[in-house]
C-alpha positions in Angstrom: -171.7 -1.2 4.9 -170.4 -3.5 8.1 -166.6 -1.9 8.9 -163.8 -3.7 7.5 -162.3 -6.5 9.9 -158.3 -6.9 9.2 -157.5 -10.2 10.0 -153.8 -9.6 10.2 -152.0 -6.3 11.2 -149.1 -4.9 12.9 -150.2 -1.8 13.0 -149.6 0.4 16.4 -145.5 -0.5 16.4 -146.7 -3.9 18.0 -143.4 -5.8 18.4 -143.4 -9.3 20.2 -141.0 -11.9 20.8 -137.1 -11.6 20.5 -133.9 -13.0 19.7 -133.8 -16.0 22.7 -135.7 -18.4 21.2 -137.7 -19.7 18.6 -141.0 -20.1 21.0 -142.3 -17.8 23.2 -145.5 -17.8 24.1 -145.6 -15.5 26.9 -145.2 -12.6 25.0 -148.0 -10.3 24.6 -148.7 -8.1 21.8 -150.7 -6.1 24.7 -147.8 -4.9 25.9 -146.2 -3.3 22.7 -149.0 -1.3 21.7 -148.6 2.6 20.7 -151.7 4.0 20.0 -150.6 6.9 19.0 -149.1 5.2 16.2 -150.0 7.0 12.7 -150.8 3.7 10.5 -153.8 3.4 13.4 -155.7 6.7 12.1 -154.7 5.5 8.3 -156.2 2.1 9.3 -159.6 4.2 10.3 -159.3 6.1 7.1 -159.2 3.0 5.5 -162.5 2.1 6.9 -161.0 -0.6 9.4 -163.0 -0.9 12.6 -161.7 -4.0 14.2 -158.2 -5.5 14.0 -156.2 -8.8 14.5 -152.5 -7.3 15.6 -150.2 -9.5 15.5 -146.0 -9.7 16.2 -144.1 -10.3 13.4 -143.5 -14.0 11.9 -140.0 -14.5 12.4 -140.2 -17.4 15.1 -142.1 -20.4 15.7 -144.5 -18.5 17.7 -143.5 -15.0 18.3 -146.5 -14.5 21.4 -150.2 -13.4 21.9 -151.8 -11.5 19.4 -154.6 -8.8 20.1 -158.0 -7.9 18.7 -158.7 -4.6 18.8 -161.7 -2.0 17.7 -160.1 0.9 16.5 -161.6 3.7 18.8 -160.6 6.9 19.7 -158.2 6.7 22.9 -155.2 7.3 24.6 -154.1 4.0 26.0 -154.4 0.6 24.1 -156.6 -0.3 27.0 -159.2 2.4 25.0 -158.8 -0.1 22.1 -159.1 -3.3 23.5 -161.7 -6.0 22.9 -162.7 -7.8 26.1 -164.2 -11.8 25.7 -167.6 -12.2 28.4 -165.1 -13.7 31.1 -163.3 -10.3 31.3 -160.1 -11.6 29.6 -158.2 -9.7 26.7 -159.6 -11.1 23.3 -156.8 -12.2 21.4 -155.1 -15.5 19.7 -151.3 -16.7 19.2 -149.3 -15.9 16.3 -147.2 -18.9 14.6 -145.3 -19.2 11.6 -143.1 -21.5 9.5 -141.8 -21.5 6.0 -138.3 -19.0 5.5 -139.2 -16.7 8.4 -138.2 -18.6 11.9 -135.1 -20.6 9.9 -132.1 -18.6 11.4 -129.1 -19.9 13.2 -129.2 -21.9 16.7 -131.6 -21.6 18.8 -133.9 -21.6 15.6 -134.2 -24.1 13.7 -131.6 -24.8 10.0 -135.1 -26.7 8.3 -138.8 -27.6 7.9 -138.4 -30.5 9.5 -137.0 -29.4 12.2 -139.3 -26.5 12.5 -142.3 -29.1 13.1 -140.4 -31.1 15.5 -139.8 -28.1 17.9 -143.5 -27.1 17.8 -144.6 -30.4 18.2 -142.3 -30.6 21.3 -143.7 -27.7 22.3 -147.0 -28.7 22.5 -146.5 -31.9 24.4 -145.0 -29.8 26.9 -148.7 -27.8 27.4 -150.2 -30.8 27.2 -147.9 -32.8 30.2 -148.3 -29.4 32.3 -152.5 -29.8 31.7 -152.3 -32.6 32.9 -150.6 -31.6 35.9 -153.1 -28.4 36.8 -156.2 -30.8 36.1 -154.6 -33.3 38.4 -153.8 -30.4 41.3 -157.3 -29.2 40.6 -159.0 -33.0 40.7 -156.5 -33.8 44.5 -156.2 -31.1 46.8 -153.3 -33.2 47.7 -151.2 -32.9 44.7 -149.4 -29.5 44.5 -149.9 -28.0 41.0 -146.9 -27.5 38.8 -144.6 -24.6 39.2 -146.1 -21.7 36.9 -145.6 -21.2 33.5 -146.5 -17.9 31.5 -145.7 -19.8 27.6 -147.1 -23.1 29.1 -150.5 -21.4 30.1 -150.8 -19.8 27.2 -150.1 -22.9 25.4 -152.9 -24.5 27.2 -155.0 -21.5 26.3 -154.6 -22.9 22.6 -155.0 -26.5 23.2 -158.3 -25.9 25.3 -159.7 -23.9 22.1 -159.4 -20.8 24.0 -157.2 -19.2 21.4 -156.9 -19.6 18.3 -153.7 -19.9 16.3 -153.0 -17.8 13.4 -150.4 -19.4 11.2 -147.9 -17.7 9.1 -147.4 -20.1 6.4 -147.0 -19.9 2.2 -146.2 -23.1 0.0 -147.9 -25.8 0.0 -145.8 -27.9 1.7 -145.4 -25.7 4.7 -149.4 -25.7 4.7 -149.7 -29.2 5.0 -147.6 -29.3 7.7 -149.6 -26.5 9.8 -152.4 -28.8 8.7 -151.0 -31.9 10.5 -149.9 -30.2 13.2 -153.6 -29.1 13.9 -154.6 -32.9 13.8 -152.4 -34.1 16.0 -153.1 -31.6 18.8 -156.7 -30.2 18.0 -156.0 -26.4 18.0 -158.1 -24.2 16.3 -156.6 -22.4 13.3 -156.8 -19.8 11.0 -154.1 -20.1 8.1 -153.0 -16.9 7.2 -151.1 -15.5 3.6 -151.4 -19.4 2.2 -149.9 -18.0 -0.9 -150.5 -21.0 -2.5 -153.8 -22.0 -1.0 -155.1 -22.7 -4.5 -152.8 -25.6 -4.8 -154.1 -27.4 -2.1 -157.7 -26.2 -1.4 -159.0 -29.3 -1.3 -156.7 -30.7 1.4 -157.9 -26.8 3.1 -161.6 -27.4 3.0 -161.3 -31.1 4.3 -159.9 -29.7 7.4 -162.8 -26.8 7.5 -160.1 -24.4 8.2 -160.8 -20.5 7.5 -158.0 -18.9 5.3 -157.2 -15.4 5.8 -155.4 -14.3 2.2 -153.5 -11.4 1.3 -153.2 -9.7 -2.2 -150.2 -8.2 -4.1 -150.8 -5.8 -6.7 -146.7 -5.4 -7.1 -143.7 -7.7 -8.0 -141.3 -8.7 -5.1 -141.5 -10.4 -1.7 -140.0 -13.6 -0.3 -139.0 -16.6 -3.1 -141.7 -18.8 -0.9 -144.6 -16.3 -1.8 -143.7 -16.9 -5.7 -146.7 -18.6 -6.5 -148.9 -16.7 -5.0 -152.2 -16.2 -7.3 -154.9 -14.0 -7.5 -157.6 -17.1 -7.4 -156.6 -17.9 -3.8 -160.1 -16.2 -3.1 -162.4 -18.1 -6.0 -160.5 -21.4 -5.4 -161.1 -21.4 -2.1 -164.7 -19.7 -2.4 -165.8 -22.6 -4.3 -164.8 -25.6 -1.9 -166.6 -23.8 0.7 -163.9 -22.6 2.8 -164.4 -19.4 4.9 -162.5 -16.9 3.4 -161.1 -13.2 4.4 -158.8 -10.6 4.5 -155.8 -8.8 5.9 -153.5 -5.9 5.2 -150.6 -7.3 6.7 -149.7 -3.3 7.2 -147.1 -2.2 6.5 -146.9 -5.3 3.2 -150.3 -3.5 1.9 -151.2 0.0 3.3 -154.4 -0.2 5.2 -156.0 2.6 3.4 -156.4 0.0 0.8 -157.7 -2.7 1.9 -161.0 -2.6 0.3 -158.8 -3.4 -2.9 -158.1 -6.6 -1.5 -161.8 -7.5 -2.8 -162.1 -5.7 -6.2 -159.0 -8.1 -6.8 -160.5 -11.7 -5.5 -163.5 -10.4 -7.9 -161.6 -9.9 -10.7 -159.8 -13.4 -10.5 -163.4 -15.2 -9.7 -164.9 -14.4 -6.1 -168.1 -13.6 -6.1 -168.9 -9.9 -5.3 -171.1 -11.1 -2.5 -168.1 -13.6 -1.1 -165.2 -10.8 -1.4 -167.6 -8.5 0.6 -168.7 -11.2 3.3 -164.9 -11.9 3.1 -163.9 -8.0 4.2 -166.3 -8.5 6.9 -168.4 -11.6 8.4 -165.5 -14.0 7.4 -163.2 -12.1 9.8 -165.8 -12.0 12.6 -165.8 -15.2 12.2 -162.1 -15.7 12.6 -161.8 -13.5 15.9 -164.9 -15.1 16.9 -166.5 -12.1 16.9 -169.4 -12.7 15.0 -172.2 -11.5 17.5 -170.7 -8.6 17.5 -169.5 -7.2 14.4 -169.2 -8.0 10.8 -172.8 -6.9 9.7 -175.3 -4.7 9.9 -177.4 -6.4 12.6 -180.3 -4.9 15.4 -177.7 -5.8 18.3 -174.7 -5.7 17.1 -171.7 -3.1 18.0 -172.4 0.0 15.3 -169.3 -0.4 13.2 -170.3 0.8 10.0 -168.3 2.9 7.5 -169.8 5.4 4.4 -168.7 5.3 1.1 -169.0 7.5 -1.7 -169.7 4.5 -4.3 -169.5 0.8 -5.2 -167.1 -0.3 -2.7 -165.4 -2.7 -5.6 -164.6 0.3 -7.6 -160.6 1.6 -7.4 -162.7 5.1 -7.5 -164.6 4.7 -4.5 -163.6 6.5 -1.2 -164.2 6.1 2.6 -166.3 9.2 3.5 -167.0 8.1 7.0 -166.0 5.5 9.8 -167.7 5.0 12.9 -167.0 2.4 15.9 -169.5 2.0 18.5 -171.8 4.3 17.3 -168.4 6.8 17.4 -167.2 8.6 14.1 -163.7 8.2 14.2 -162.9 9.5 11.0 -164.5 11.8 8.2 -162.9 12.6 4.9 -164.2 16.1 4.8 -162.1 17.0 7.9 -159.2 19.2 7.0 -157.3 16.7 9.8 -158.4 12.9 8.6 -158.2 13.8 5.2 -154.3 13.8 5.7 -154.5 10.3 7.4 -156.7 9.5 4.1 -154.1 11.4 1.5 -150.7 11.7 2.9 -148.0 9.8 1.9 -145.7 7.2 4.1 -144.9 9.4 7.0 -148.5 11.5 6.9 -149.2 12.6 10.7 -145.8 11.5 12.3 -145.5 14.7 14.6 -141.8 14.2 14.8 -139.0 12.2 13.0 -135.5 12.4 14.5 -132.3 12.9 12.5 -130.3 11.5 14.4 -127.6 9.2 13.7 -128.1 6.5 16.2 -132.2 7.1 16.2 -132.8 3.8 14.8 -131.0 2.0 17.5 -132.1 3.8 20.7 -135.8 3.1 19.5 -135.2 -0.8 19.4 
């Protein structure tokens, strides 16, 4: 079958914004990358060929994510997925809900959450205005550059999209307005409680990546989090995939994110399309991966089975016509087997370890 897209990742110790500020667009995941990260060759094992990675979701918007296709290299520049004009393919990462409510400079509430994105925004849209008014008069000077502002008008030009962090209701309504006002394009990811507002979902024609839990716990705001996210959704129409979230699920089981959505209502055919075409879709991708298509990148992955089935295993995983893991060799069976730390080369004991690697 097509390989498995993962929507939203953070695998390859991607790391993005910091503790200055709520917003920062300039940051690039790009720059964080290790590829020599173990959860990348679990990721494979896991039959995921193409990847959304994405900093973590405690600001505002916590910088540029990356799509990558998981092939064999040494630099992320091996991994990378290049758009026609040459650029690195990639959207922005936003959240709201609990994560980004800290102390000053981030903001105490919701509402004041909204305000300083929406402020954000007409700052990128004032400093358009200023570059299309440089470019339109050779006269005028254009503005003083901006990494977060370009960026910003990256997203407002429909150049990127931006994947949203959000969970209740509530806090997806708000992500929902937001998109109105300023005409991003958007990809809501988690929506925990997507099946409470669906309808409002589908009206905007916004694609929902969703997440499943198979164990108790989490964040108070992911409480009502239901299994028929994926049917409820599947029946108003709404495009509808996956994502690991690795390290929330392990990505060697993300094929389990399906055999779930079935069992609370998806159809087999829509959890499948969901693991694959739906996040083409999402990393606008779709001419190039996502199915098994005369034309399209060879990103194909073997199983052993019904890939629904808890039994089933990933046998084989190719990118680009590339086999980049295989479950009868001695080395990838470990990535496929091992437990939490399986292919780390070297862990230091070391009592200040932890803070010289931050």
């Amino acid at each position: 079958m097509p390989g498995l897209v993962c929507t939203h990742s953070h695998i390859g110790q991607v790391s993005g914004a910091d503790a200055s500020g709520p917003i920062q667009p300039e940051v690039r995941a790009y720059d964080s990358i290790n590829v020599r990260d173990s959860r990348i060759e679990k990721a494979r094992a896991g039959g995921i060929t193409t990847a959304n990675i994405m900093p973590g979701s405690g600001h505002l918007l916590s910088g540029q994510t990356i799509y990558l296709k998981l092939r064999d290299g040494n630099s992320v520049d091996d991994l990378v997925i290049h758009n026609e004009d040459g650029s690195i393919a990639g959207g922005i990462k936003m959240a709201n809900g609990t994560n980004p409510r800290k102390g000053a400079p981030f903001p105490g509430t919701r509402a004041k959450s909204a305000a300083l994105v929406r402020e954000q925004y007409i700052k990128a849209q004032e400093y358009q205005k200023k570059l299309q008014a440089a470019a339109d008069d050779p006269e005028k000077d254009p503005p003083d550059r901006n990494l977060g502002l370009e960026a910003l008008v990256e997203v407002l030009e429909g150049k990127r999209v931006v994947h949203h962090h959000t969970h209740r209701q509530d806090d997806i309504l708000t992500v929902l307005r937001l998109k109105e006002e300023f005409g991003f394009r958007l990809v809501l990811q988690h929506v925990s409680e997507a099946w409470k507002v669906a309808d409002e979902i589908a009206a905007a024609d916004v694609p929902c990546s969703i997440i499943y839990l198979d164990s108790p716990g989490g964040k108070l705001e992911a409480r009502d989090i239901d299994w028929r996210n994926g049917a409820e959704l599947e029946k108003r129409g709404v495009v509808t995939g996956f994502h690991t979230d690795d390290g929330v699920t392990d990505s060697r089981w993300f094929l389990r994110s399906a055999g779930f959505a079935v069992r609370a209502g998806m159809s087999e055919s829509g959890a499948l399309y969901g693991m694959t075409m739906a996040g083409a879709l999402m990393l606008d991708l779709d001419e190039r991966i996502g199915s098994l298509t005369a034309g399209k990148d060879a990103d194909f992955i073997v199983l052993s089975g019904n890939p629904l089935s808890v039994y089933t295993r990933i046998e084989q995983t190719w990118v680009e016509g590339e086999k980049v893991f295989d479950l009868s060799n001695t080395q990838d069976r470990l990535w496929a087997n091992g437990g939490y730390g399986a292919g780390t080369p070297r862990t230091l004991q070391l009592c200040c370890y932890q803070h010289l690697e931050n």
